[in-house]
N, C-alpha and C positions, 0 to 999 in steps of 0.2 A: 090823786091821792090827797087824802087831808092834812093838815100840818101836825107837828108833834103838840102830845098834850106838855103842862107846864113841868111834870115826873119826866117826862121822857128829854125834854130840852136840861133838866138839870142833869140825866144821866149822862145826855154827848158830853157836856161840857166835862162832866167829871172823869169818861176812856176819855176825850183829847188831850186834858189834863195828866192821867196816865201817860198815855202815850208819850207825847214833850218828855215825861221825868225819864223815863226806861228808852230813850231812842237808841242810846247804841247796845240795846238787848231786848229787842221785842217783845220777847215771850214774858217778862218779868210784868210787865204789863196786863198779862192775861193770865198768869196759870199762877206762880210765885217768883218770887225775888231770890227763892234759895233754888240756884239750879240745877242740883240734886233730888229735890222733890218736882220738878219740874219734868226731867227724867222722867221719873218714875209715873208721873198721874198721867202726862201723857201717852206712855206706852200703854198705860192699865186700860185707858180710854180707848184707847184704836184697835188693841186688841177685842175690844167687846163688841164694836163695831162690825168686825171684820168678820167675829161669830155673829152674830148676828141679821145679818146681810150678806149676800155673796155677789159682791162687787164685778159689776157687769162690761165690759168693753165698750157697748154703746149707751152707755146710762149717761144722763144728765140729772147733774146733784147740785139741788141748790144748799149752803150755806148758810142759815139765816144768824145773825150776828157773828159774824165773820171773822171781828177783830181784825188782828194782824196778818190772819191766812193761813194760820198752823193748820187748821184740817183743809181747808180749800185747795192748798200745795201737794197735800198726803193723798187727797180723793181725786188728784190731779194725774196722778203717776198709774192710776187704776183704771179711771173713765172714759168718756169721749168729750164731756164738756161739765164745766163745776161755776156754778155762779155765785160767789157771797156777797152778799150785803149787810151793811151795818151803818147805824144812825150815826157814828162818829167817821169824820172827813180824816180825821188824824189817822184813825186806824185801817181805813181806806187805803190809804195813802202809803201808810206801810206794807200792806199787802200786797198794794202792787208793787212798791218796790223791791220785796223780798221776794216775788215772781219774776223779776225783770233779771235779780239775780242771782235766780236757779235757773235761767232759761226756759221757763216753765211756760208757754202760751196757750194752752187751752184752758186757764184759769181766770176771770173775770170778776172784779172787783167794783161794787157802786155802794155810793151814800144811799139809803133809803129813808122816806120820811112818812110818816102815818102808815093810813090804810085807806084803800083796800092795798094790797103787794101790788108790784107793776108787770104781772105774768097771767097769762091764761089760765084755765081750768086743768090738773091735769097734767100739766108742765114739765114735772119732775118726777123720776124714779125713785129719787133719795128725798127728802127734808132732813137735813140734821142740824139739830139746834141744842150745842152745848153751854154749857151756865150762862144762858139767855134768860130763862123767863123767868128767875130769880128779882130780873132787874126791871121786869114791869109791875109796878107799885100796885096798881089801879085793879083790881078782881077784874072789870067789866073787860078793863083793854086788853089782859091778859085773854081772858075768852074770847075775844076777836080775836088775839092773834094767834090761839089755836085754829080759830076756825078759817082763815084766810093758811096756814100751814095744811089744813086737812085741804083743803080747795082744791089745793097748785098741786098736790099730790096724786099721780096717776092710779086709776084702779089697778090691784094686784102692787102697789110702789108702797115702800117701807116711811117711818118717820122714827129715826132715834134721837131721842135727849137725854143728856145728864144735865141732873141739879141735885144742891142741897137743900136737904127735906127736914123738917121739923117733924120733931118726934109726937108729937099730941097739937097743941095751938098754931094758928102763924106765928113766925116769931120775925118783927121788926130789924133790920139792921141799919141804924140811920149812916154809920162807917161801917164798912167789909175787909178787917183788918188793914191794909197798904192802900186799898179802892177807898176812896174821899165819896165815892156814891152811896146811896140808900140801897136794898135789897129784903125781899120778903122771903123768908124759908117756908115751904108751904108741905103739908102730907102729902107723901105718895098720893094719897087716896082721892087728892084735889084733882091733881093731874092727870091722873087713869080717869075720870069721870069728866072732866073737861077733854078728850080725846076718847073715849068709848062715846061720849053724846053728840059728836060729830060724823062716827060710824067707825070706829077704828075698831081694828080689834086687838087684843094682846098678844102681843110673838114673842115675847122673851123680856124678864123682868132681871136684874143683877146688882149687887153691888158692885161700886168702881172704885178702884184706888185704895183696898182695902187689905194688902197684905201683911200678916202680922209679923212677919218677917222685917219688911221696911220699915215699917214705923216704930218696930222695937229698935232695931237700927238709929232710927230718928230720935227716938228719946236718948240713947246713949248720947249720940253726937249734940243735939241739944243740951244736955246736961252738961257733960261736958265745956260746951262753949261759955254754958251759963258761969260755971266754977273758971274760966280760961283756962282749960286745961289741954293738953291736945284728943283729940280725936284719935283713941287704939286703934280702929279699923280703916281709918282712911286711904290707905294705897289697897285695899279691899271694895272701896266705895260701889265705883261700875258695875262689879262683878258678883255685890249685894242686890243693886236693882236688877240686873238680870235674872239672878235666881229667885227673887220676887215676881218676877212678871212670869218664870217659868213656871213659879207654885202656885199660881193665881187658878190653873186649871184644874186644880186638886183644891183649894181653900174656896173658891167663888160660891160654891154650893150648900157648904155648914156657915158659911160667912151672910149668906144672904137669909139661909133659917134661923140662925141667929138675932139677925139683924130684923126681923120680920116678929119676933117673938120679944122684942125688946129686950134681951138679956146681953145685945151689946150693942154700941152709937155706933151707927154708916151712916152719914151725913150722905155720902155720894152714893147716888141711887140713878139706875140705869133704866131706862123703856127700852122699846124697840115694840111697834105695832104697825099693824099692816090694815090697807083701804083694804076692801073689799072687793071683788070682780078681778078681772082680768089674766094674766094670764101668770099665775104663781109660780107655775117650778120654772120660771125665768132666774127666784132672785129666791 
């Protein structure tokens, strides 16, 4: 494998950096610091997955930026074997500890550095790669590292990614609000064409994390915070994001036409596409 470019060396440093601040709460690290919303985009997330894919007893799912292992652990409870990697040793390091104590062992966790990936042709039934390719600066590296995800991915084997998508331009992030790292918001339309020009094809397009249920919720409680005032619905909280994720399957669909039509902002934007050959009604 080749060594990291000078974008990708400042990124580790910046998840280790993460990681160190949020050790005794991993996830604050990776998804938000409020963990209420953390709830919530997680579930939004797995759920879409899980439509998406029909999670197979002998599948082996790679991970690609891995983090701390919040999906690694999830695809772990599902599969026969789940590999993550990620450029940061800190978040590594997490992962496997937070494996070690769920008792979870058919989940595996390494540093990775460059390309090409360190796996065959082929490899994998799954690739999933959530708010990863946000954090490859570079146009070029980023299309390598679609094209090295299309690779390792078996014929008839799925690839889902969530990221935040800019509405019209790239749009620069030199901070990611709480994340000290840089970040590119890229068009949907970037990414469907960096992964159709490798042979993919499209199985399911969604928004994620988009219920307007919870984030009216969120702006209350945010408001609120902002005046100090207390939070009306708080002994309500749980039982808010639950019926958000349950209205998710009645909203996903005016939500993502909407959102496609520009007449409202979904930053989180869902893929799910599928290689070509092999044997589909497996997954």
């Amino acid at each position: 494998m080749g060594e990291l470019t000078q974008d990708l060396r400042a990124q580790r440093d910046a998840w280790d950096e993460a990681n160190e601040r949020h050790r005794g709460n991993p996830l604050r690290s990776v998804v938000s610091v409020d963990d209420l919303n953390t709830m919530y985009i997680d579930g939004s997330q797995k759920r879409l997955v899980s439509r998406a894919v029909r999670l197979e007893p002998h599948f082996t799912v790679l991970d690609y930026g891995c983090g701390v292992g919040r999906w690694t652990l999830w695809f772990a409870q599902e599969v026969h074997r789940v590999v993550g990697v990620d450029l940061s040793p800190g978040m590594v390091e997490a992962a496997r500890r937070m494996a070690g104590n769920t008792g979870i062992q058919n989940a595996e966790h390494h540093t990775i550095e460059g390309m090409p990936f360190p796996f065959e042709d082929d490899a994998f039934d799954l690739v999933n790669a959530v708010w990863v390719l946000r954090y490859i600066i570079d146009d070029d590296e980023l299309a390598r590292t679609v094209e090295e995800i299309c690779r390792v991915v078996r014929p008839g084997g799925h690839v889902t990614f969530i990221e935040m998508i800019a509405k019209k331009e790239p749009e620069f992030k030199e901070h990611e609000g709480v994340f000290t790292g840089a970040a590119v918001y890229r068009r949907l339309e970037q990414y469907r064409s960096l992964f159709e020009g490798c042979g993919m094809m499209m199985k399911m397009s969604a928004v994620s994390s988009a219920s307007p249920l919870y984030w009216l919720y969120a702006l209350i409680r945010d408001t609120a915070k902002r005046r100090s005032l207390p939070d009306p619905f708080s002994p309500l909280a749980p039982s808010i994001v639950s019926a958000s994720l349950a209205a998710e399957s009645l909203t996903a669909t005016p939500m993502r036409l909407l959102a496609d039509r520009g007449l409202i902002r979904c930053r989180h934007r869902f893929l799910c596409l599928q290689k070509p050959g092999g044997d589909r009604t497996r997954s």
